[in-house]
N, C-alpha and C positions, 0 to 999 in steps of 0.2 A: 510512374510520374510522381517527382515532388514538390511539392509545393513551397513558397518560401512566406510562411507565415513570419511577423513581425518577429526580431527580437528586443527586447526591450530593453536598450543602454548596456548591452551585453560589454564587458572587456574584450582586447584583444585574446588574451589567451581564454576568458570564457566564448569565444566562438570558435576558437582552435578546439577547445575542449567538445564542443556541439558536435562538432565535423567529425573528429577523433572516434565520439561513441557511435556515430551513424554509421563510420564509415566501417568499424568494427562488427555492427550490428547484419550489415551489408555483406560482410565477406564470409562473418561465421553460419549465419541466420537469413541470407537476403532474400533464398526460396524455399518456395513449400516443401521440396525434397528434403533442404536440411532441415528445415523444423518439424517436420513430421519425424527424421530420425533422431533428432533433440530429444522429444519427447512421446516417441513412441505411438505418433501418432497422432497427440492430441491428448494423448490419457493425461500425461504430467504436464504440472505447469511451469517444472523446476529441474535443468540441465546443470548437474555440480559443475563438467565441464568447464562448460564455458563462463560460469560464476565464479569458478576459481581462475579464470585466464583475464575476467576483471581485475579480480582479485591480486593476483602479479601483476598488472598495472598500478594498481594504489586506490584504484576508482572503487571498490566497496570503504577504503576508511576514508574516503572524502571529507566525512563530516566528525572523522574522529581525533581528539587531542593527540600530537606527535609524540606524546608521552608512552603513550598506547601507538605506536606504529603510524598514527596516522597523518593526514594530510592538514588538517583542520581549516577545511575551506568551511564556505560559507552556506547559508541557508540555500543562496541563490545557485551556487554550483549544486549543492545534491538535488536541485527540482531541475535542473540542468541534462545531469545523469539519468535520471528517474525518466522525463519526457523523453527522449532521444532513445531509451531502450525499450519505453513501450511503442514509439514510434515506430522502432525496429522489432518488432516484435521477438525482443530477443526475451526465450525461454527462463527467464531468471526472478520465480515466483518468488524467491526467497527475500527478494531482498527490501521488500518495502515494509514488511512487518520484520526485519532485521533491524530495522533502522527506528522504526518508530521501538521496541524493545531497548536500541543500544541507546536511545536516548533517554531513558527511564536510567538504566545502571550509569549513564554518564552525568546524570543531573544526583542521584540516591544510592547509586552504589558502594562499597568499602573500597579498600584500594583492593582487594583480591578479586573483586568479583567485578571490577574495571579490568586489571589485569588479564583476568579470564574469557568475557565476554568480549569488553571491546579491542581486545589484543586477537581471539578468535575469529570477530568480523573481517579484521583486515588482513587475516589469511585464507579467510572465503568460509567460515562457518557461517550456516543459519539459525536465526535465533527466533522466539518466539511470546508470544506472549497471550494469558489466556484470564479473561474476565467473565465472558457470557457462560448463561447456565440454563436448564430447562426450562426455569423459572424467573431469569433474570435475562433479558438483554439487551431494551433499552433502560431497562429499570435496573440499571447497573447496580443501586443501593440497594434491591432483593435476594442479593447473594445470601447462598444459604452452605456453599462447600466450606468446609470449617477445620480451621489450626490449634491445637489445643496443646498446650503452654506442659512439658514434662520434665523431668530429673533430666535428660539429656538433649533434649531442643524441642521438637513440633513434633506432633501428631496428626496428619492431614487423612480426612475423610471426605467425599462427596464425588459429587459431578459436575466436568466443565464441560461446553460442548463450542462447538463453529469454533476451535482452536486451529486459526489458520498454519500450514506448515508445520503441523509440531510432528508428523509423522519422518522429516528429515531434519529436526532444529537439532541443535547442542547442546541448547538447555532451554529453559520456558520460564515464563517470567509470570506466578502464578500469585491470583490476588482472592485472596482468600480471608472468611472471616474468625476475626480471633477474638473477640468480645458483640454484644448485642446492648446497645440503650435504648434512650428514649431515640432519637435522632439518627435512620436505618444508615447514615451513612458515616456515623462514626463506627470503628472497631471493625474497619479492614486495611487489611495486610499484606507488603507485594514479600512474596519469596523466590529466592532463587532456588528452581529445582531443573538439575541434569538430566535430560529425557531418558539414562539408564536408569533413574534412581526409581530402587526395588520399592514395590507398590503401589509402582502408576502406569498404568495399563494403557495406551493410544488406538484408537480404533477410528480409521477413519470412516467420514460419511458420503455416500457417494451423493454427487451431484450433475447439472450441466455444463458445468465447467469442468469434469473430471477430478483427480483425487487432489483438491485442495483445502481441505477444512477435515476436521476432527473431534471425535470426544476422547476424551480425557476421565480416565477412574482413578482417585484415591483412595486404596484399601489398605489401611493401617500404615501409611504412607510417612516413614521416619526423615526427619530433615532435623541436620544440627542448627546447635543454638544460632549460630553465624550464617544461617541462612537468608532473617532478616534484609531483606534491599529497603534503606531508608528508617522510617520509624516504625513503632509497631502501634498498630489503630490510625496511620497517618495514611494508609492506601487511596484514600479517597482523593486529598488533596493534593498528592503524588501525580496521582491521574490524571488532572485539572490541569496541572504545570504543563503536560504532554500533548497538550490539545492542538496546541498551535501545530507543532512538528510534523502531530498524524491527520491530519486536517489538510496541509498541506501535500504530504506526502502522498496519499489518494489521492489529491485533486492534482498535483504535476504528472503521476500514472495517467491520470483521466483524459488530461490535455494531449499525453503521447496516445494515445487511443485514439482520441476523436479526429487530431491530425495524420492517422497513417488509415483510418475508414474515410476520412476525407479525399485522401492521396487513390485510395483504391475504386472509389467510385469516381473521382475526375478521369482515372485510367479507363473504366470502362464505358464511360460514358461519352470519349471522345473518340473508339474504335468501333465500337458498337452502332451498326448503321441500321434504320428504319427507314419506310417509305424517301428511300435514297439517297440519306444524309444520316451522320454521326447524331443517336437520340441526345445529346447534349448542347448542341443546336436549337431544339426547340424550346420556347421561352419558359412554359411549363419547369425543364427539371434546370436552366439556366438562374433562371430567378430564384431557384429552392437552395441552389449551390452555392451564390450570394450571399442568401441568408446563413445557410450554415460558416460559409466561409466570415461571416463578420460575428457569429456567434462565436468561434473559433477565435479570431482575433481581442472580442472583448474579456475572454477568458483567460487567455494567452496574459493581457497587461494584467489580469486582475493574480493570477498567482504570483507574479513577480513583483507585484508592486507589497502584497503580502508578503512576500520573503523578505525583502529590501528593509519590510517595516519588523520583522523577527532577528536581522542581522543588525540594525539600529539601538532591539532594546530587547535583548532576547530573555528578560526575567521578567517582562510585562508583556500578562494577557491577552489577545487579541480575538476575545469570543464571537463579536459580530463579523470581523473580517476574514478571520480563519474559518469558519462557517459557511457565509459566504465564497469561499473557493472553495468548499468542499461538495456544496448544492447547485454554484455554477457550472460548474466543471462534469460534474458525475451526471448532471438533467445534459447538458450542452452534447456529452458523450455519447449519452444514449438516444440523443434524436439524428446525432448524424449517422449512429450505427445503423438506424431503423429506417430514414430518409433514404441513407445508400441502401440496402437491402429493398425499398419500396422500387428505387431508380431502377437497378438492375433485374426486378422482377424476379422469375424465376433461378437466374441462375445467383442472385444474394441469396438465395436458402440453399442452397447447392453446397455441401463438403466438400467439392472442389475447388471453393472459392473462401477465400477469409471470412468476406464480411458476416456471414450466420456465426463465427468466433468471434468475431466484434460485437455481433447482436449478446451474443450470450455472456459476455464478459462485460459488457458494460448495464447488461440489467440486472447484474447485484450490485453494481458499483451506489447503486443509491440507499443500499439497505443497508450496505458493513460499514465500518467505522464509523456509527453513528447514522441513523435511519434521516431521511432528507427529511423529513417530519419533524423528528427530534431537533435538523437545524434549523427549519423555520423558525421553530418553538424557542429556540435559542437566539436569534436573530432579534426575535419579537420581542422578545424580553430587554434588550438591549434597548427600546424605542420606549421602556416602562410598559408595556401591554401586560 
């Protein structure tokens, strides 16, 4: 069962476009049988496949200059794409830390490593990008993995760790530090490095989502001078530009989560018979579905109207609103994942059934790309607190 949550001032061809990824998500993806052989199960959260079968459509360079292959639609088309394939539970882990990377090399890259990267997304490579360290992860500015300046480019040593997908990316978008002041978050650096490039070891960490995160070793780890992306010592503010995009980009993932855990507990809740009637009948889990269902809708206008406000002015910062869809959407996700698993009782925890993959997939969605804490704190700041 689907539901038709609002769309918000959608065009005509962006709701041809809606229907398009759904319908696609439906045919390659629509049952467990295929998604279990997507991904083996469950292990992977990333099918080349069918990323490359996006990919000859055009729908990964969506948001990329035609210069570079791509389409260069708009903020509100890629939160379009993004919602609709997590909707569809289509296997394609790669692409939202593709996007949030391609758009660092698209705002600070050379022309080769535009070339390279966002010429590579839109023939279905994944890319990647790695900040966090053992010692640093919301404390982005405690980075301690270090670039050191030689007769023939960088010398990269240390450890990165929760490097989402870099175990199938094409290259990793590695932010490293290349000087130390007074001020911990001058004198860092984004480089671009090829995930073959000799002296960077990938090992991934297992978790409950299966194999989607990683650490990362640099051991005498050589990069030419032209490795630079952007400035050098400018990594920080680089970052900050990028806010908006990855902020969003999790929170349009989050919206397709919460409306296809939404979709799967209305389905079971209206078949599913107790003391001689369908349990979604009684006012108990009726009233609860309401509420999700309008938590659902207020999140739905809120990233769009956030996109709309990034496609209006896209070199101005949007810290309390991009925030804000990134803490509504990820908390909104995970109550409907945990609501449906409460409705359907035993069988929401059942591996036979999605929603325990909803539950598990949407209770890190509040910790990565910036911990829901960190957005409050962020929010807050906005009001002068």
């Amino acid at each position: 069962m689907t539901t038709d949550f609002t769309a918000p001032d959608f065009t005509d061809e962006q709701f041809a476009f809606a229907r398009a990824v759904g319908d696609l998500c439906r045919r390659e993806c629509g049952t467990r049988e295929q998604r279990d052989a997507l991904t083996d199960r469950g292990t992977h959260n990333h099918n080349q496949g069918l990323y490359e079968k996006m990919a000859a459509l055009g729908w990964l360079g969506l948001s990329i200059p035609e210069e570079y292959g791509g389409a260069a639609g708009s903020t509100v088309d890629m939160c379009i794409l993004l919602e609709e394939a997590a909707r569809g539970m289509a296997p394609i882990g790669g692409l939202g830390p593709t996007l949030i990377t391609g758009a660092a090399y698209q705002k600070f890259g050379t022309e080769q490593q535009k070339q390279t990267v966002l010429g590579g997304i839109v023939r279905g490579a994944s890319q990647s990008i790695s900040m966090s360290e053992p010692e640093a992860g919301s404390d982005v500015g405690n980075l301690s993995c270090k670039a050191e300046k030689t007769s023939a480019g960088w010398l990269v040593n240390g450890q990165k760790t929760w490097c989402s997908n870099a175990h199938f990316a094409e290259n990793i978008l590695l932010v490293a530090r290349t000087s130390r002041g007074e001020n911990k978050h001058e004198g860092l650096t984004m480089f671009h490095v090829p995930a073959d490039t000799v002296g960077l070891k990938i090992s991934g960490i297992d978790t409950m989502g299966g194999k989607e995160v990683n650490d990362l070793y640099f051991t005498d780890c050589e990069l030419p001078a032209d490795a630079v992306v952007g400035e050098v010592g400018a990594g920080w503010r680089q970052l900050m530009t990028g806010l908006n995009i990855e902020r969003l980009i999790l929170a349009a993932m989050m919206l397709g989560v919460a409306e296809r855990a939404f979709d799967d507990t209305l389905t079971f809740i209206t078949t599913r018979k107790q003391f001689g009637r369908p349990v979604g009948t009684f006012q108990a889990l009726r009233h609860r579905m309401a509420d999700l269902a309008t938590e659902i809708e207020c999140g739905k206008l809120l990233v769009y109207h956030v996109a709309r406000m990034v496609d209006e002015n896209p070199a101005k910062m949007f810290p309390r609103e991009a925030s804000m869809a990134k803490l509504k959407l990820t908390e909104t996700a995970k109550k409907v994942a945990l609501d449906g698993m409460q409705m359907m009782g035993g069988y929401g925890y059942a591996t036979e059934f999605d929603m325990e993959g909803h539950v598990r997939k949407t209770l890190v969605s509040s910790i990565y790309g910036g911990t829901n804490e960190i957005q409050r704190d962020i929010i807050g700041k906005t009001f002068g607190l």
